[in-house]
C-alpha positions, 0 to 999 in steps of 0.5 A: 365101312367094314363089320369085323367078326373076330370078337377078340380084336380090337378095331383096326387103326384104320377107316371106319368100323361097325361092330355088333360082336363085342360086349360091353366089357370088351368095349371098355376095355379098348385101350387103342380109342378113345370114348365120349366118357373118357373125353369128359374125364379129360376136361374139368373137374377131371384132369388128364393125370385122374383119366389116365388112372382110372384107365389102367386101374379100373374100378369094380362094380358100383352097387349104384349102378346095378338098377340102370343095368338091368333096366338096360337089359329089361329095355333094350334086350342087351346087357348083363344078365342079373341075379334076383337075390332073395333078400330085402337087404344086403345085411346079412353076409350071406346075401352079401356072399351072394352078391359078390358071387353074382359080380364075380360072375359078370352078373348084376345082383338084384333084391327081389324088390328092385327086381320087381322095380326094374319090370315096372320101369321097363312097362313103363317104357313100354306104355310111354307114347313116345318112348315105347315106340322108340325102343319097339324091338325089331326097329332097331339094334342095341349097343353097336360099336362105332369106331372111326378116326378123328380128322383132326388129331388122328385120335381113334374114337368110339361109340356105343348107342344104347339103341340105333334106328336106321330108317330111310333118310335117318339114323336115330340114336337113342340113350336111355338114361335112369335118374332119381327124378326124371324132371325137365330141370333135373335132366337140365342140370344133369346134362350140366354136371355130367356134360351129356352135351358132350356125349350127345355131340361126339355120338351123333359125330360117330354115326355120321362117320361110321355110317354115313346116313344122310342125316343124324338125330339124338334124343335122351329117354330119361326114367325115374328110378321111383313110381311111377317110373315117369319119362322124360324124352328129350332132344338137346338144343344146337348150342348145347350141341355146339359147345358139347362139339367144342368140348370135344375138340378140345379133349381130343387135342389133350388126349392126342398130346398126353398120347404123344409126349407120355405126360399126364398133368393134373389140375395145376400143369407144370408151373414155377408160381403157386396159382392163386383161387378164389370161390366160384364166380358167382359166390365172389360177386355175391358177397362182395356185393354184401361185405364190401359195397 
């Protein structure tokens, strides 16, 4: 295992690496590896055309994500800094100057309302009996970056864990996650439609190999983004973790072919039929149950 200290280098092509030197920018923009949100890209509703896209065309900054950004940084000490702009909206052109200059600068805008809301969510992590000693500081180190090759397919992969706790016997990976209703049925189905199934397999995969610990585990801390900012720590299950593995699998299979023949396909693929669709499964078997008997 080797920590690199040049913060301009990419991971060599190589064994396993540990990197605490980079940022998150520099992180995403690797072109030489592959990470668990691009794997889930490749795979339905993404297709690889849409993935390779978005890589090289890389979008600005979503004013949805400026509130987990900074509750990132309250929480886990890491991240970008934020700008606290003194207005109750972004109405006037002059708070809306003065928010395109806090992106211009890699800072992450904040109203005073929200900057006053992400100090309460990062008490309420605090205060929580299971997440406070989680993310305790000093116990453990925020966003490193793992890189390691994959056996299979020779693709170069990456990790970033929000918190990484290396204890005796354990490492613990630790990914905080904020959400509009932290419920047990609402974190369900987010894990669903943004396959975090996927990103809880190819993360634990990634300590493994960066780290060699004699044993893995992954959990989600989940947070309102509303009071009382409620909590919701969560270990996934082994067969969701076997299918987010096979998942994997199979987008690095896609990856390492687009990689090698240079061909990107969309949704189709190259065919000489025009495919046939229908309505989702459920929604035939429904009405045909209803119109047709």
């Amino acid at each position: 295992m080797t920590a690199a200290t040049d913060a301009g280098a990419q991971a060599p092509a190589a064994g396993p690496v540990v990197r605490d030197d980079l940022t998150a920018e520099q992180y995403h923009a690797d072109r030489t590896s592959i990470s668990s949100s691009g794997l889930r890209a490749l795979l339905a509703p993404g297709c690889p055309a849409q993935f390779k896209y978005d890589r090289d065309n890389p979008r600005p900054p979503k004013r949805e994500f400026d509130l987990g950004h900074a509750a990132h940084k309250l929480v886990l000490g890491e991240g970008p800094e934020f700008r606290v702009i003194d207005f109750p909206d972004y109405k006037k052109t002059a708070a809306q100057n003065l928010r395109e200059e806090a992106y211009a600068l890699g800072l992450v805008p904040l109203l005073a309302k929200e900057h006053e809301q992400v100090q309460a969510m990062a008490d309420a992590i605090r205060q929580h009996p299971i997440a406070g000693p989680l993310f305790t500081p000093g116990t453990g180190r925020a966003e490193l970056s793992l890189y390691w090759t994959d056996r299979e397919t020779g693709v170069r992969c990456r990790v970033r864990p929000d918190w990484l706790k290396e204890m005796p016997g354990l490492a613990l990976g630790v990914d905080y996650k904020t959400i509009t209703k932290a419920a047990p049925e609402t974190v369900s189905r987010a894990i669903r439609d943004h396959s975090y199934h996927q990103q809880d397999a190819f993360y634990v995969d990634g300590i493994w190999a960066a780290l060699a610990p004699e044993d893995v585990r992954f959990v989600f801390v989940f947070q309102s983004k509303t009071a009382p900012y409620l909590i919701t720590v969560r270990e996934l299950t082994q067969q969701d973790r076997d299918i987010g593995r096979a998942r994997n699998e199979r987008a690095l299979r896609i990856y390492a072919d687009c990689e090698r023949t240079g061909i990107w396909p969309d949704w189709t693929g190259p065919v000489t039929e025009i495919p046939q669709i229908g309505m989702p499964a459920w929604d035939t078997i429904r009405q045909a149950e209803e119109y047709l008997g």
